[in-house]
Steps between C-alpha positions, in 0.01 A plus 500: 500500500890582449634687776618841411801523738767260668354330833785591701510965534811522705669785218316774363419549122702767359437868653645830508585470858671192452693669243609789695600247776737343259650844366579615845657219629707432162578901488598447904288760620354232756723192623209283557069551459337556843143584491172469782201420545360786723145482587324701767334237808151705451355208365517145292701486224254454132574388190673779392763474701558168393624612206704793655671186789524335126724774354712544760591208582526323148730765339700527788564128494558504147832754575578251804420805740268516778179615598406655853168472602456863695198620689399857480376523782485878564138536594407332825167598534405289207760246538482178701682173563227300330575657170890441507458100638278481167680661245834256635241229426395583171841571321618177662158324341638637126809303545729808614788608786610762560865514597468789731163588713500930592280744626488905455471521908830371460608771331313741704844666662645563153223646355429745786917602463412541121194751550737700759797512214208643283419785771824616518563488103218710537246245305268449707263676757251437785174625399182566701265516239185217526504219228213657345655823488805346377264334240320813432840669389673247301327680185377272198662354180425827355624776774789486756455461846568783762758523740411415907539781705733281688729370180775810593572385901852501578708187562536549850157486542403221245752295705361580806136458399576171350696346818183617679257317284666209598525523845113486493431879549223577244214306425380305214498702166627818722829511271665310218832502329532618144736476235613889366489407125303694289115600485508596151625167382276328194535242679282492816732216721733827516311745644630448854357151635495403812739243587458492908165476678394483913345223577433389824441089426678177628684367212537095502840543497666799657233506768463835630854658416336705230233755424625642195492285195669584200259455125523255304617696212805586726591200655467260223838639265681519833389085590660447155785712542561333783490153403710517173181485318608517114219506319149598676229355326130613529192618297460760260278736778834564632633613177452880591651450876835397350623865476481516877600130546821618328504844685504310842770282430740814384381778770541251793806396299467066573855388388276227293284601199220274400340588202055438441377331174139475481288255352122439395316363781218211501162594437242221500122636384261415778781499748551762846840504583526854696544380881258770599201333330618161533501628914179632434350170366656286785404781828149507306460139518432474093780230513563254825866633500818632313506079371167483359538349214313737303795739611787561242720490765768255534348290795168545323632308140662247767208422647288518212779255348712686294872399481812640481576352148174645366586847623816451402439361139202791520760805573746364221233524230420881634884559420708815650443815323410873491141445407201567691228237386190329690512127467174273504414279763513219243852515461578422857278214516658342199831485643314286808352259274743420321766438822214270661381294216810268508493517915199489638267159491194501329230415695125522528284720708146534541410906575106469474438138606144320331493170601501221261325138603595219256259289504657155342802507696517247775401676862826491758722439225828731441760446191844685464547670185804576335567916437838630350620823725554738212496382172780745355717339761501117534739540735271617781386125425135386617238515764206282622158640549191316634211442328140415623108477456479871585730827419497833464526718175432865448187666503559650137624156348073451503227679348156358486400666218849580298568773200623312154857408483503440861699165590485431820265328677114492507192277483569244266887604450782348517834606609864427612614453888864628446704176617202306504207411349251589257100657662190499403252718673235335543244699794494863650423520870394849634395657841184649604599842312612343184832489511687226383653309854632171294517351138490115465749350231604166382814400394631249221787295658671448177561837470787533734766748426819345452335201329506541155148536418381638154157388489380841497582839545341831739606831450507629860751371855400649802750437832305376802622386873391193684249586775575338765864519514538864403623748668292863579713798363451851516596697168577879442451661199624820371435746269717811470472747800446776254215540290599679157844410294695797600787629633547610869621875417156558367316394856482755786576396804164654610267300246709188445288292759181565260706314217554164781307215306245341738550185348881498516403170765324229435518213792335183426464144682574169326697187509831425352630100456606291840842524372502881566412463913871519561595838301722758672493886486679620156403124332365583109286330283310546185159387545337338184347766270531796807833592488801515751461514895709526777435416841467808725737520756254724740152325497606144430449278766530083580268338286345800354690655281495855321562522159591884321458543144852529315401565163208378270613261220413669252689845362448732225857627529726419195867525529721763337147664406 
């Protein structure tokens, strides 16, 4: 198969943003591109965001500027250290630094100053109403919203009110700050939100100095104001917040003036990315943790055995525009196939072991045969694999009674031993139940792969591993977490678990070849006629490893289609 894009994706293909990066700097509205990377530590970063760390960081480097990788960290009661130590990890796992690390508690000081200029311009108010009375009077798409009974307090007492809230006075949810805009406005971000909110929480970094925290919607144009962010990329949901992202950044009047450009995000079918549900499948114990490698998350694909150049190649194709589009799961698994079949050694598994006695072969004797590692790459060179009297094959490489057109092997059949010889099976032995325990073969020295032999043909090669030498494995198999092929906006958050697939994990026990005992957590491999695996960096332990399903082999997915 040709590949459809370059192997290296360290530029972008050409975008609007990219455009409007070049216009500004050759028009000298900005001196140099600075954008960020600002997630929120409320959980692991997924594979959405690899595009988004993608973005910013690719065009940035493109215009030789910089990216800063800020937290918004403005929430503490859903924030915690865990979150920000693995979000660090994973943009560092995509091949990215960030020249400057922030956080919005840094900023905290500033943006409480801001909301206080705001009072006094007489733009913003403390309010007592409840969030679901606030919610109640917002009004629809259709019919303004009304007016709290507290929007017309003076400034004396909005200033007072407000110094009070955060010297810890009222309780939770007892008062908020507002923004005096407009309640009338079509669009519903203006009808006075809330930019400041009591809460009485330990935040992970500015301890207990605070109890009011301002909303994200507030704080994020003033982060970028305040770092000299130029051009503040995110995804088209934000599209209708960028009137008040703009209205921020000129009533608090920030000296810098970042602009927002918004972009289509990533939308895999079959694929959760809110955080809530993702939460909910990890605290529910669906998955074994935010890594699982069913997960879409970034630690998940890790461990699962994604890599960075797959993502990377994967978020590339995608491209950067204004459309909103679901992409199939097919598309992403592509891109991982074809990074590891050049890399990854070819090797041969047994998932659903039926042991194989050959009867002609001389007991207590072992040969090495000769195996190439990958036969696209002869540079990977070759291997040695024993070979003995008895082995292992899989279960469904026999059938005692088998349909037509069925080539592999059977009473009276012959077949292929990849990298070895031709068998002939010759008995069936079964337990007290029926079941077939052990098949009895013979084997035709001359047939020896590598050899030369042409004195006769078979239609079907099974792979096999050498009894006695081989080493137990335990092997995970996946199937997508969710059932149907659709997108996330269509699953509630209160239904979604009755769309989990109960067969989304498979675990098996086999053997894989001696030459395997030694693997190492993140190790890949394509195992013969299975597909790729990588060694789990969780389960895996000395002498036993644990292997996760990568990717099948095979793929319906056609490029540029």
């Amino acid at each position: 198969m040709e590949r459809l894009i370059p192997v290296e994706h360290n530029t972008t293909p050409p975008n609007f943003i990219k455009n409007i990066m070049a216009e500004d700097l050759e028009s000298g509205k900005v001196k140099s591109v600075v954008t960020r990377f600002p997630p929120e530590p409320n959980g692991y970063l997924h594979i959405g965001h690899a595009k988004a760390i993608w973005i910013d960081f690719t065009l940035a480097d493109e215009f030789g500027g910089k990216t800063i990788l800020r937290f918004d960290d403005t929430n503490p009661a859903k924030e915690d250290v865990e979150y920000v130590n693995s979000i660090k990890e994973d943009v560092k796992w995509l091949g990215f630094e960030w020249e400057e690390l922030r956080f919005a508690s840094d900023y905290f000081d500033e943006m409480y100053e801001r909301a206080i200029l705001l009072i006094k311009k007489g733009k913003a108010f403390v309010d007592d109403l409840s969030a679901d009375q606030i919610r109640e009077t917002r009004g629809t798409l259709t019919e303004p919203g009304q007016n709290s009974p507290y929007r017309d307090r003076s400034i004396e007492e909005n200033l007072d009110l407000f110094a009070r809230m955060r010297a810890g006075e009222f309780k939770d949810g007892e008062k908020v700050l507002r923004a005096k805009i407009d309640m009338s406005a079509p669009n519903i971000n203006f009808r006075d939100p809330v930019i400041y909110r009591i809460l009485h929480a330990t935040h992970h970094n500015t301890g207990d100095k605070w109890c009011i925290y301002p909303l994200y919607a507030f704080a994020h144009p003033l982060e970028d104001a305040i770092e000299g962010v130029t051009h503040s990329l995110c995804s088209l949901e934000f599209e209708d917040q960028r009137p008040f992202y703009d209205w921020v950044i000129a009533e608090t009047e920030m000296p810098n003036v970042p602009r927002q450009y918004e972009f289509g995000r990533l939308n895999l079918l079959q694929t959760i990315t809110s955080k809530r549900k993702l939460k909910m499948l990890v605290d529910d114990g669906v998955v074994d943790g935010w890594d699982d490698p069913r997960m879409p998350t970034l630690s998940g694909l890790r461990r699962r055995g994604y890599t960075p150049d797959a993502l990377k190649a994967f978020v590339f194709e995608t491209g950067i525009s204004k459309a909103y589009g679901s992409i199939d799961l097919k598309t992403l698994e592509h891109f991982i196939r074809e990074d590891l079949k050049l890399k990854a050694p070819r090797t041969m598994a047994v998932l659903d072991p039926l042991k194989v006695v050959i009867t002609n072969y001389p007991e207590g004797q072992t040969e090495l045969l000769e195996a190439e590692n990958n036969s696209e790459n002869p540079e990977m060179g070759n291997r040695q694999i024993p070979f003995s009297r008895e082995i292992y094959i899989e279960r469904e490489d026999f059938m005692e009674n088998p349909p037509n057109k069925y080539f592999r092997l059977f009473p009276g059949n012959e077949v292929r031993l990849k990298h070895a010889y031709f068998i002939k099976c010759n008995d069936v032995i079964k337990d007290a139940d029926g079941n077939v325990v052990e098949i009895h073969c013979t084997y035709d020295p001359e047939t020896k792969s590598g050899s030369g032999f042409t004195g006769r043909k078979v239609k079907g090669t099974i792979h096999w591993v050498e009894a006695s030498q081989a080493v137990p494995a335990e092997f995970r198999l996946y199937e997508p977490l969710i059932l149907e092929e659709t997108e996330e906006d269509s699953l509630e958050e209160k239904t979604f678990m009755d769309m989990i697939n109960p067969n989304s994990l498979k675990i098996v026990q086999g053997y894989v070849e001696p030459g395997m005992k030694d693997v190492v957590p993140q190790d890949k491999f394509q195992f013969f006629r299975h597909g790729y695996f990588n060694v789990d960096p969780k389960f895996s332990a000395p002498g036993h490893p644990v292997f996760n399903l990568v990717v099948s082999l095979k793929s319906s997915y056609q490029p540029g289609k």
